[in-house]
C-alpha positions as CSV (number, residue, x, y, z in Angstrom):
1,X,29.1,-32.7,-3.4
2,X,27.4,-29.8,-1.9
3,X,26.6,-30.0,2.0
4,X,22.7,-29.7,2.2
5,X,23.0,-28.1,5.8
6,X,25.3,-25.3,4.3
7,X,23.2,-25.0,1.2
8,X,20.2,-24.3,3.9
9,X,22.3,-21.9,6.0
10,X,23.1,-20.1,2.3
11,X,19.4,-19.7,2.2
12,X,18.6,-18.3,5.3
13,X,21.4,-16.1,4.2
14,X,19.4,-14.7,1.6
15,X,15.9,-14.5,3.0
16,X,17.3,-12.8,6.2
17,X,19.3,-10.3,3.6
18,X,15.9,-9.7,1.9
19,X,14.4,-9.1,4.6
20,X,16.2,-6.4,5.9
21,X,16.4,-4.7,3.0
22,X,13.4,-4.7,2.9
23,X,12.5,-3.6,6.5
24,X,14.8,-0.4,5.8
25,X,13.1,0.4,2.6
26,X,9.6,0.0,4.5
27,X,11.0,2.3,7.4
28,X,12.2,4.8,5.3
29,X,9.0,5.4,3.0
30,X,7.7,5.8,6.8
31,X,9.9,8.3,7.4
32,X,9.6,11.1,4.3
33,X,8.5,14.4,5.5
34,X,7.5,15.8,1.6
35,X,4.3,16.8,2.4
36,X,2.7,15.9,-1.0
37,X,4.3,12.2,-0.4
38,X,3.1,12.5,3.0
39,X,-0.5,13.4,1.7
40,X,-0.5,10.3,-1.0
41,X,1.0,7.8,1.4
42,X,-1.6,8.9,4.4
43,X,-3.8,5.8,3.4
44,X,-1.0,3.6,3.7
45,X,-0.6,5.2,7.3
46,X,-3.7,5.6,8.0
47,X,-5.8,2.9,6.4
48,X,-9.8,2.4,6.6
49,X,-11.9,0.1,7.6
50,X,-15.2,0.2,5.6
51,X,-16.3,-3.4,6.9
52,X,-15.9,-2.3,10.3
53,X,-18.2,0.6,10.0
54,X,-20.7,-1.6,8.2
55,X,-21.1,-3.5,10.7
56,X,-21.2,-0.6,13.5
57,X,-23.9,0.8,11.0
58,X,-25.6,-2.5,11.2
59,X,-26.0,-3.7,14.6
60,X,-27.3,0.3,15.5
61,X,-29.8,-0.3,12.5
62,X,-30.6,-3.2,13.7
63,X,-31.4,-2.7,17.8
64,X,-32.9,1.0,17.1
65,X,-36.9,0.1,17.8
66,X,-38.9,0.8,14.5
67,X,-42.4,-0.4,13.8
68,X,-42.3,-1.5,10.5
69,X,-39.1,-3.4,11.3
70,X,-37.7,-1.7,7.8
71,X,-34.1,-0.8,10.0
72,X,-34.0,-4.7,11.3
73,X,-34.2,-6.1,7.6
74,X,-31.6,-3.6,6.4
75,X,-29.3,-4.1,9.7
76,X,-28.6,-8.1,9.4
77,X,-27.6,-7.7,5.8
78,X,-25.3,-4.5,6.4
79,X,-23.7,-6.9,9.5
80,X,-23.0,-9.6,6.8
81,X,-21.2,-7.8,4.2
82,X,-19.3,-5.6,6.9
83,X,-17.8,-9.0,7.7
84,X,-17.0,-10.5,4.3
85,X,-15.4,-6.8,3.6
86,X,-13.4,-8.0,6.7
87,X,-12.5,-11.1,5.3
88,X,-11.7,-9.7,1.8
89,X,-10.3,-6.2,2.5
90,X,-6.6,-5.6,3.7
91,X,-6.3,-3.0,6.0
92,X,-2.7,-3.3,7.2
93,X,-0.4,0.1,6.8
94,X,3.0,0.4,6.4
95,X,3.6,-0.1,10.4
96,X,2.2,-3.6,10.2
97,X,4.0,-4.6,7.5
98,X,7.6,-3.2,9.2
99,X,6.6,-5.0,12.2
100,X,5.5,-8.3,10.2
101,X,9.1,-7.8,9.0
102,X,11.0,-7.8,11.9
103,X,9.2,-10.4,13.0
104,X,10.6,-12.7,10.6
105,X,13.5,-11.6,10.4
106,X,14.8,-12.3,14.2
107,X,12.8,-15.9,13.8
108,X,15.5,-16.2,11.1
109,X,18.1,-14.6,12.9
110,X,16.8,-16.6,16.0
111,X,17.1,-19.9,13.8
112,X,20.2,-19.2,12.0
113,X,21.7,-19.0,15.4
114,X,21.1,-22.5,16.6
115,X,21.7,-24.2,13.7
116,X,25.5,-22.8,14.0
């Protein structure tokens, strides 16, 4: 009969291997210095935010005195779709995802710890 509290611990074992592996690998793509790999990963670095500047766009359209109110009718629909690219687009780089990483992995570490 296998102990379910060891089976759990074996478990942990795993995730928290997984997870550091996968924290290096993340650390290390970070790290290259190729300048071509360090021109196709810049996105990943450095990623956009086009719902952010939709909405930026929007609000100035919309407050910006116009007569025939033509910038207030475009500005509330330019704020709304700003915030459902929000919603829908990821804009996490590499750095988030490390740190996401290491999160989880000391709450495991953390865990593992006071179980034993």
């Amino acid at each position: 009969m296998v102990d379910p509290l060891k089976a759990r611990l074996d478990k942990l074992r795993k995730f928290s291997e997984s997870a550091k592996r996968r924290a290096d690998m993340y650390s290390d793509v970070a790290k290259m210095d190729d300048s071509h790999t360090a021109r196709s990963l810049g996105a990943l670095q450095k990623a956009p935010a086009p719902g952010k500047k939709l909405q930026k766009i929007g609000f100035l359209m919309l407050w910006v005195p116009e007569p025939t109110g033509v910038t207030c009718a475009i500005g509330g629909p330019m704020i709304v779709a700003g915030r459902y690219l929000d919603k829908k687009y990821n804009g996490s780089t590499i750095h988030d995802i490390g740190h996401t990483t290491k999160n989880t992995m000391s709450s495991i570490s953390d865990f593992k710890n006071h179980v034993m």
